[in-house]
Backbone as XML, in Angstrom:
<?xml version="1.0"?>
<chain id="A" units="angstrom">
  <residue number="1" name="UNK">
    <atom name="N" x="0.858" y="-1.167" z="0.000"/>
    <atom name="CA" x="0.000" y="0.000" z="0.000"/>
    <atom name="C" x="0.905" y="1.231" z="0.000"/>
  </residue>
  <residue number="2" name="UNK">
    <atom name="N" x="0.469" y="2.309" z="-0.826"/>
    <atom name="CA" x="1.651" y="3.466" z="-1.004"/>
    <atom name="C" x="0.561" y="4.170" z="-0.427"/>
  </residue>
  <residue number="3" name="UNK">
    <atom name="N" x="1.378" y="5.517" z="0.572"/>
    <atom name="CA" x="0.957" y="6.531" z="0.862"/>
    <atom name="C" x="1.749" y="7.514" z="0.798"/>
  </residue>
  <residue number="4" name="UNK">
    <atom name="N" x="0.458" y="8.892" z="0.780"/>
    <atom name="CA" x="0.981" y="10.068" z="0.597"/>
    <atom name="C" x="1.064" y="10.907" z="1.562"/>
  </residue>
  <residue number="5" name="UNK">
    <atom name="N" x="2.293" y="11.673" z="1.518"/>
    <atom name="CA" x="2.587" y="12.667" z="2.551"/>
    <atom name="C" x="1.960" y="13.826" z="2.282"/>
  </residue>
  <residue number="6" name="UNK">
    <atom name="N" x="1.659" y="14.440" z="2.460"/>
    <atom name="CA" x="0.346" y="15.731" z="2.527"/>
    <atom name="C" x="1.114" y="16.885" z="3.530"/>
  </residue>
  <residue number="7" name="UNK">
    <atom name="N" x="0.682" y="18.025" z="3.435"/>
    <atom name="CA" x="0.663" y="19.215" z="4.328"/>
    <atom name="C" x="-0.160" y="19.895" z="4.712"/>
  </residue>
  <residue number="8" name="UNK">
    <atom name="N" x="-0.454" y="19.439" z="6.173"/>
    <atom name="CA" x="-1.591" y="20.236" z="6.569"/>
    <atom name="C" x="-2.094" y="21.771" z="7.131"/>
  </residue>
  <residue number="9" name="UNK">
    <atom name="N" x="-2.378" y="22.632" z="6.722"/>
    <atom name="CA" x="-2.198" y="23.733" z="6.993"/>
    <atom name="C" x="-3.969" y="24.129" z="7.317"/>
  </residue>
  <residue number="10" name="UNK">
    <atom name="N" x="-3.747" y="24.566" z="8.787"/>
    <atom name="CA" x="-4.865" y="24.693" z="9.263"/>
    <atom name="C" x="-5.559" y="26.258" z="9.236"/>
  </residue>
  <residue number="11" name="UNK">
    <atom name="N" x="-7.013" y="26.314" z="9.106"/>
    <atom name="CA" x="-7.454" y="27.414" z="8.818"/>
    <atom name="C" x="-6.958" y="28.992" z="10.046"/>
  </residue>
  <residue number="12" name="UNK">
    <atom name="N" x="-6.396" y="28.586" z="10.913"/>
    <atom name="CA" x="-5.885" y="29.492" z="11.705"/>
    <atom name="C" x="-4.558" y="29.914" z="10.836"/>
  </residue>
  <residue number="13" name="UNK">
    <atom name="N" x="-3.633" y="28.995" z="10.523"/>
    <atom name="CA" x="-2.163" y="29.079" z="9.652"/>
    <atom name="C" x="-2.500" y="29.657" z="8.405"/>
  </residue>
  <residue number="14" name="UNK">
    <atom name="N" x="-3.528" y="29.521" z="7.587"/>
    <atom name="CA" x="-4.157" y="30.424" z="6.172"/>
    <atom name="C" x="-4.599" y="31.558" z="6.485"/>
  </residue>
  <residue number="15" name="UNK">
    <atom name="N" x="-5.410" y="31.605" z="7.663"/>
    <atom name="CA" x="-5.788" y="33.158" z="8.329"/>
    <atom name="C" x="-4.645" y="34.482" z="8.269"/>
  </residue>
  <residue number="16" name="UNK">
    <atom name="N" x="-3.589" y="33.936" z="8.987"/>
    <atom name="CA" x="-2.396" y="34.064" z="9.527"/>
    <atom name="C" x="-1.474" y="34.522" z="8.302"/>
  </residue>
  <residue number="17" name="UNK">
    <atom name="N" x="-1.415" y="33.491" z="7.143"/>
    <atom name="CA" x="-0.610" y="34.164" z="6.019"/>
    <atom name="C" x="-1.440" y="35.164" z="5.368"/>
  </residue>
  <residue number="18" name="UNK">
    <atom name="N" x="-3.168" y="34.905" z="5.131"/>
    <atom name="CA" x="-3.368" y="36.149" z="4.229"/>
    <atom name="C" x="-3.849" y="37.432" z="4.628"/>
  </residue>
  <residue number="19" name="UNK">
    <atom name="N" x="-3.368" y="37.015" z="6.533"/>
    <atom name="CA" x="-3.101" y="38.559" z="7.357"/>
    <atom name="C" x="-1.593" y="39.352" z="7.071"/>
  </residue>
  <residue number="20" name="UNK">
    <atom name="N" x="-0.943" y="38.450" z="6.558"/>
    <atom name="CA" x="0.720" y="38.925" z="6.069"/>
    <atom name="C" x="0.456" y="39.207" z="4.655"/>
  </residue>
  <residue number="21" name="UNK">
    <atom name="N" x="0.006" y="38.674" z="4.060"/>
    <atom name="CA" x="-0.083" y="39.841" z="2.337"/>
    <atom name="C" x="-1.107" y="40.502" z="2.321"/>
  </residue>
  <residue number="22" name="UNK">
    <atom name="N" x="-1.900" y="40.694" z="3.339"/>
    <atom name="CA" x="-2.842" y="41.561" z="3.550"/>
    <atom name="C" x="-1.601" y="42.734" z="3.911"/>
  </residue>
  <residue number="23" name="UNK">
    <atom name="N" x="-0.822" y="43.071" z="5.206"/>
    <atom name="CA" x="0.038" y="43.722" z="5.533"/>
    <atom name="C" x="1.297" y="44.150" z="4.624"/>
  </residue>
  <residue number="24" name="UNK">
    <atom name="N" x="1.378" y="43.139" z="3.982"/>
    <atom name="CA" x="2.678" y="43.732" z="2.822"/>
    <atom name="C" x="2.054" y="44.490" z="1.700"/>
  </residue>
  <residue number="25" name="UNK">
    <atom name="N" x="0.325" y="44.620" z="1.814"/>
    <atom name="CA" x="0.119" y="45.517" z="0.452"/>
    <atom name="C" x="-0.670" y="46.757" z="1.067"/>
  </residue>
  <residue number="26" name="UNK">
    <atom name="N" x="-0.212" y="46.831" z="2.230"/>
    <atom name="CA" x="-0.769" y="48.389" z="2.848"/>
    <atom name="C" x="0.188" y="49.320" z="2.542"/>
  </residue>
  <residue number="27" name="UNK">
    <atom name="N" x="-0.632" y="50.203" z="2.320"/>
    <atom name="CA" x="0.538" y="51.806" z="1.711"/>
    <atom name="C" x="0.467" y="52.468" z="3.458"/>
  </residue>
  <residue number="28" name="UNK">
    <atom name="N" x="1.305" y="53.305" z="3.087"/>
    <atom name="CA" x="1.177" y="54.578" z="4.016"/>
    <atom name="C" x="0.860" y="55.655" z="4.284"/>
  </residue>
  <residue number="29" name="UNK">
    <atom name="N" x="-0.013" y="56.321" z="5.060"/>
    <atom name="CA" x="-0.666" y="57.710" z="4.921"/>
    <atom name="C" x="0.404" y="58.723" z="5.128"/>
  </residue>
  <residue number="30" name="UNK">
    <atom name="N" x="0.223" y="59.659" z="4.676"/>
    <atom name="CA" x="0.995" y="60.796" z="5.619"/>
    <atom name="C" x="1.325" y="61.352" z="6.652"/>
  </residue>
  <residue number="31" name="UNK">
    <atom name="N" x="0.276" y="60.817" z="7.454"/>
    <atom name="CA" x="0.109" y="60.838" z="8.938"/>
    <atom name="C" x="0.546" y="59.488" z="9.598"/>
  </residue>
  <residue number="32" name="UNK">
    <atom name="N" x="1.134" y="58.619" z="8.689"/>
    <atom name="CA" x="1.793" y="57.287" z="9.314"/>
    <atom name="C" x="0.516" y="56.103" z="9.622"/>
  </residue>
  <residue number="33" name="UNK">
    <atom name="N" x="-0.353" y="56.375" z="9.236"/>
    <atom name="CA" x="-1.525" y="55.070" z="9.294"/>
    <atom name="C" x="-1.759" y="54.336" z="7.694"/>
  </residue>
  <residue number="34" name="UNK">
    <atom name="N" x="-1.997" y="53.149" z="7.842"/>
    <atom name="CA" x="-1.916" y="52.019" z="6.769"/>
    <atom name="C" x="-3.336" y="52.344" z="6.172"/>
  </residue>
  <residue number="35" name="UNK">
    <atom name="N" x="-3.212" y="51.734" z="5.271"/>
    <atom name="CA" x="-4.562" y="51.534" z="4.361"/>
    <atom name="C" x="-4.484" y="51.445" z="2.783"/>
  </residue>
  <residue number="36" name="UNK">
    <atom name="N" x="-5.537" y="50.289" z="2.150"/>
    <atom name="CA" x="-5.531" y="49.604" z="1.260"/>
    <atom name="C" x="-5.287" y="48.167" z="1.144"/>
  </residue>
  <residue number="37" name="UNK">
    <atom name="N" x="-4.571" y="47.854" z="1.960"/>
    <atom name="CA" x="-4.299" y="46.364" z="1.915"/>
    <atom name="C" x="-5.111" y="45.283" z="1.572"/>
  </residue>
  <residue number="38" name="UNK">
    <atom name="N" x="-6.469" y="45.575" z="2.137"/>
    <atom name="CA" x="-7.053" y="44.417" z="2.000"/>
    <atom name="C" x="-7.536" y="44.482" z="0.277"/>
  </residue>
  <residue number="39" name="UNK">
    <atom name="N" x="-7.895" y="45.634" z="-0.282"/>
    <atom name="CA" x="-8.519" y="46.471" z="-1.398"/>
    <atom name="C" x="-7.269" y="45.366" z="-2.093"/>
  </residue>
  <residue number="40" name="UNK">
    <atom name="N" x="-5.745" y="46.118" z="-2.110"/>
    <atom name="CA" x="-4.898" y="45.053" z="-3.273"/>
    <atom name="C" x="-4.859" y="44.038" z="-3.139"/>
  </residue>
  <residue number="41" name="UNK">
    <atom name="N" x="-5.252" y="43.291" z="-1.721"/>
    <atom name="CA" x="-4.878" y="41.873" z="-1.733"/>
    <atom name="C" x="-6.217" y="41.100" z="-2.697"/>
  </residue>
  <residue number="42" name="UNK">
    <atom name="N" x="-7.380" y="41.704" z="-2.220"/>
    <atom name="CA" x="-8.466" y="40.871" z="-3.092"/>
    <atom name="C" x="-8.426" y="40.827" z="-4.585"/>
  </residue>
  <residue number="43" name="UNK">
    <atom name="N" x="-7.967" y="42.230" z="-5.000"/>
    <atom name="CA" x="-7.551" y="42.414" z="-6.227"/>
    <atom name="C" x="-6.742" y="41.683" z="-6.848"/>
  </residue>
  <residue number="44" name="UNK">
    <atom name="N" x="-5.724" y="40.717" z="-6.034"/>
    <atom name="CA" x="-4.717" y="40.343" z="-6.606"/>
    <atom name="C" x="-5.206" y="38.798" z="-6.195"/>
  </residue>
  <residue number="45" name="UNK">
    <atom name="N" x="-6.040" y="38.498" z="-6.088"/>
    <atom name="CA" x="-6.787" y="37.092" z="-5.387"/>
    <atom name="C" x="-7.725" y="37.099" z="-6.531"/>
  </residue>
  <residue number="46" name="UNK">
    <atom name="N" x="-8.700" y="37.985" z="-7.077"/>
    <atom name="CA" x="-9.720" y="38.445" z="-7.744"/>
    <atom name="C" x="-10.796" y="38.241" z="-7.133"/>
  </residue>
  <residue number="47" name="UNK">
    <atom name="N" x="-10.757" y="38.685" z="-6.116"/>
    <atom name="CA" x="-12.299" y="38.179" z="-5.420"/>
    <atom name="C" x="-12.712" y="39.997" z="-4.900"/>
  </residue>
  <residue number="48" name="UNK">
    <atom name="N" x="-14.261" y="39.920" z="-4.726"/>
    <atom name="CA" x="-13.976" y="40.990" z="-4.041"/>
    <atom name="C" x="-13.418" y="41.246" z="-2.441"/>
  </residue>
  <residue number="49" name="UNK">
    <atom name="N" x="-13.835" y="42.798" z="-2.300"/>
    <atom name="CA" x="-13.013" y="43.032" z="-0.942"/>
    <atom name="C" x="-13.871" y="42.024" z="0.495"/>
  </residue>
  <residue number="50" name="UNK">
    <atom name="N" x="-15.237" y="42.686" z="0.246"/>
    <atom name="CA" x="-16.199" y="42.292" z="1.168"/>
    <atom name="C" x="-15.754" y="40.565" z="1.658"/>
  </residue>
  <residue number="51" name="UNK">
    <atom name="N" x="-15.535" y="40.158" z="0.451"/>
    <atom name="CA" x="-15.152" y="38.187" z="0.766"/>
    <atom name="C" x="-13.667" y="38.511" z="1.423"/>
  </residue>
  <residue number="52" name="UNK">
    <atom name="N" x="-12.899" y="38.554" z="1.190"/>
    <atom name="CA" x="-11.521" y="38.801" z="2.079"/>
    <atom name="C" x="-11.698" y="39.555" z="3.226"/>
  </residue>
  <residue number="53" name="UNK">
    <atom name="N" x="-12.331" y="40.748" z="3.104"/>
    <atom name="CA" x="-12.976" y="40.910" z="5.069"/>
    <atom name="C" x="-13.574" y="39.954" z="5.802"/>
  </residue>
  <residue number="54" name="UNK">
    <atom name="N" x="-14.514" y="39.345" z="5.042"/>
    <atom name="CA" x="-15.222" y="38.673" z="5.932"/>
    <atom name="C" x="-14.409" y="37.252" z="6.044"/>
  </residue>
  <residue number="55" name="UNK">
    <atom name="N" x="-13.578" y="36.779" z="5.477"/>
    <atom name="CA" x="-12.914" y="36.104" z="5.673"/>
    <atom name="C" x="-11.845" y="36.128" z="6.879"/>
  </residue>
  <residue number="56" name="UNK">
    <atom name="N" x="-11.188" y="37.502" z="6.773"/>
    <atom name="CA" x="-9.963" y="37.289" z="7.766"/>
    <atom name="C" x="-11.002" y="37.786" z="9.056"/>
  </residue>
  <residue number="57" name="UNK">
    <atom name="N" x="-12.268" y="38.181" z="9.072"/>
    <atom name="CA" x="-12.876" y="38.350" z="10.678"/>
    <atom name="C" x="-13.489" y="37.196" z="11.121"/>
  </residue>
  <residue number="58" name="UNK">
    <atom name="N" x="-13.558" y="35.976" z="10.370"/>
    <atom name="CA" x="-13.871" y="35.165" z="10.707"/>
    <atom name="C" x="-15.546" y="34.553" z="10.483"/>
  </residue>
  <residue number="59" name="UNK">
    <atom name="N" x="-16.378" y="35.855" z="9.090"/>
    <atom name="CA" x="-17.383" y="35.422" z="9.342"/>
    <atom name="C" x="-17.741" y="34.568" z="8.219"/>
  </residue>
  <residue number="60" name="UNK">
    <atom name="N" x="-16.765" y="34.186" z="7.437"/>
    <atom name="CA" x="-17.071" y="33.230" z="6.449"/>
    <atom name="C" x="-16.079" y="32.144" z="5.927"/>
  </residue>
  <residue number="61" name="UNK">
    <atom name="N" x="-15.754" y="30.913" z="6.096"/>
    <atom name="CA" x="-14.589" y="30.628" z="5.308"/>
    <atom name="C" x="-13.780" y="30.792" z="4.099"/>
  </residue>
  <residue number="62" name="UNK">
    <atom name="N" x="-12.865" y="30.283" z="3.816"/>
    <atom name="CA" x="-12.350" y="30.556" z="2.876"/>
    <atom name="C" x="-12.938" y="30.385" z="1.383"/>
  </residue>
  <residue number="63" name="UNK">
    <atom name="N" x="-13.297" y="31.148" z="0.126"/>
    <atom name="CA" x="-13.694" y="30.834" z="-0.917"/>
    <atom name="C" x="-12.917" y="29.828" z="-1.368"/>
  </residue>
  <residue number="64" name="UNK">
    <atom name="N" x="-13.465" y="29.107" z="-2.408"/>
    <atom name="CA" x="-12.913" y="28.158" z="-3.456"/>
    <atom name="C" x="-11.870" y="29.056" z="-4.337"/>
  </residue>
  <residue number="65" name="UNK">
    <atom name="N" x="-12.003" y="30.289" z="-4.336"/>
    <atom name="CA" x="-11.189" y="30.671" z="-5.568"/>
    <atom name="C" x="-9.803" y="31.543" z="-4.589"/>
  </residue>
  <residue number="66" name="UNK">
    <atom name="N" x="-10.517" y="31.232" z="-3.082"/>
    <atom name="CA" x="-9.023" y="31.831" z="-2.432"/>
    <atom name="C" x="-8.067" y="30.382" z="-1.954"/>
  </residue>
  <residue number="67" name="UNK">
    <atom name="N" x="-8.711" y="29.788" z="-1.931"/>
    <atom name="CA" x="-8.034" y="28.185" z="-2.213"/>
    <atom name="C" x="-7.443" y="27.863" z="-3.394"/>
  </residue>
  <residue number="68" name="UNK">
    <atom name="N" x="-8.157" y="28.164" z="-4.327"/>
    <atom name="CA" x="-7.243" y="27.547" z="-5.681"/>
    <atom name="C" x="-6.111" y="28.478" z="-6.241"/>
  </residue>
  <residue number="69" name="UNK">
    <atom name="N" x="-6.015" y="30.057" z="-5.393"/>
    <atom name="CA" x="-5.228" y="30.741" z="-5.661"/>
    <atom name="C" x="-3.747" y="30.184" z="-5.062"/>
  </residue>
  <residue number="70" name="UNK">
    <atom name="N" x="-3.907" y="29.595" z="-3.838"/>
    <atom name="CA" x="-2.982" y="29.447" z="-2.999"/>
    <atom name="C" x="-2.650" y="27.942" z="-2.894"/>
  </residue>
  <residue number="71" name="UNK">
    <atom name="N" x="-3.437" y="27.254" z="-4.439"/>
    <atom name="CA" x="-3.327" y="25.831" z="-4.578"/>
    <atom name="C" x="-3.585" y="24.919" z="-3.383"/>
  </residue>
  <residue number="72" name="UNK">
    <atom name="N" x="-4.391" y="25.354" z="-2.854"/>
    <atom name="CA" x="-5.441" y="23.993" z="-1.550"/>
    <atom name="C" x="-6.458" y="24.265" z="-1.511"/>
  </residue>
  <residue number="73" name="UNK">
    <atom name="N" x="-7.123" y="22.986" z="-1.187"/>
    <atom name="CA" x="-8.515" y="22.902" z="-1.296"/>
    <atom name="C" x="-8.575" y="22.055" z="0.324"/>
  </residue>
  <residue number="74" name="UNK">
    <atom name="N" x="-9.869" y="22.014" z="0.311"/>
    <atom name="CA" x="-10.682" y="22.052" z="1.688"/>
    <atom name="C" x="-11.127" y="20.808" z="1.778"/>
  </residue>
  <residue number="75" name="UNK">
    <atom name="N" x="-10.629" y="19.854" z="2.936"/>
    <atom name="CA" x="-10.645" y="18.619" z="3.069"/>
    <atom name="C" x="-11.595" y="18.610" z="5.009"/>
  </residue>
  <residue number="76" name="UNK">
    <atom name="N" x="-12.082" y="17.808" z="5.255"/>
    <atom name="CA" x="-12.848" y="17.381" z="6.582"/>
    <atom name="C" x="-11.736" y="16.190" z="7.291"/>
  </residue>
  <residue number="77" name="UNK">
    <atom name="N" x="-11.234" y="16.961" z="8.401"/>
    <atom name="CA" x="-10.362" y="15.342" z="9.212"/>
    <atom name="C" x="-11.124" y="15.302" z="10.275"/>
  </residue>
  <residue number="78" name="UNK">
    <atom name="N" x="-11.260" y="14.190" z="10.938"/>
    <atom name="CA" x="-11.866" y="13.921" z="12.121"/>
    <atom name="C" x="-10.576" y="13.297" z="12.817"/>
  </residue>
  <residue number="79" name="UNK">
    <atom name="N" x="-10.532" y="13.585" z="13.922"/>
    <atom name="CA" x="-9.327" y="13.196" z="14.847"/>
    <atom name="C" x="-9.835" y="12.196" z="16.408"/>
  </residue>
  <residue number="80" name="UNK">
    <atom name="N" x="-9.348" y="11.098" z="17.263"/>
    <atom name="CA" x="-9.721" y="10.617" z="18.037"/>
    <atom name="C" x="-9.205" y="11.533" z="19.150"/>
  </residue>
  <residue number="81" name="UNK">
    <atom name="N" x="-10.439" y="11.981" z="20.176"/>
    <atom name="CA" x="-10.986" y="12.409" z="21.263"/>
    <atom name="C" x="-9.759" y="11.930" z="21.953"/>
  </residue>
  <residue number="82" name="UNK">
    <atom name="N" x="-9.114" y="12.897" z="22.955"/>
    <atom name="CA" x="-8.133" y="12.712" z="23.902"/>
    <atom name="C" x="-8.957" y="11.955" z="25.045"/>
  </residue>
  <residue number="83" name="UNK">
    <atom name="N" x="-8.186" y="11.144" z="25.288"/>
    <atom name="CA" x="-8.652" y="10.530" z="26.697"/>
    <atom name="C" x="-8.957" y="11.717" z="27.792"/>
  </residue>
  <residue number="84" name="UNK">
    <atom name="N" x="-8.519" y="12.845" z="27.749"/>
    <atom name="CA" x="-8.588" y="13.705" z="29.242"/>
    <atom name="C" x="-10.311" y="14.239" z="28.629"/>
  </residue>
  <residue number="85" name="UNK">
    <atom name="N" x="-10.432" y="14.372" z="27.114"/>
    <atom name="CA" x="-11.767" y="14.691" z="27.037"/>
    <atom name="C" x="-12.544" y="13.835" z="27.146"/>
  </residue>
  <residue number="86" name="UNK">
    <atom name="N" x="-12.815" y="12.867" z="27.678"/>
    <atom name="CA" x="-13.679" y="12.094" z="27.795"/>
    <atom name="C" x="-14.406" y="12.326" z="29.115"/>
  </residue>
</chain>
């Protein structure tokens, strides 16, 4: 039986990176405050903004097309219950 090694990257760890190219595409005001970031990042995702907000606040998961940007797709694991949770 052959198996495959996989990488699992959990929706907190995807949160997490497209809070970092969210941050690398903020400009700077003149007054030293950020803004735009999220505006280029969706742009550069092609989705709109509203789906990448509501994404990194947590009120929607990730789209299919912010998955296939970043080449993963969305799999279900079920894991066995720690004995202390029982």
């Amino acid at each position: 039986m052959k198996f495959d090694t996989v990488k699992i990257v959990t929706r907190e760890e995807f949160l997490e990176y497209l809070f970092g190219k969210v941050e690398e595409n903020h400009k700077e005001s003149r007054t030293g405050g950020k803004y735009g970031g999220i505006r280029v990042t969706a742009d550069k995702y092609g989705i709109p903004e509203a789906e990448l907000s509501n994404t990194l606040s947590g009120y929607r998961s990730p789209s299919r097309r912010l998955l296939d940007a970043e080449g993963l797709e969305k799999k279900v694991v079920y894991v066995r219950k720690s004995k202390e949770g029982r």
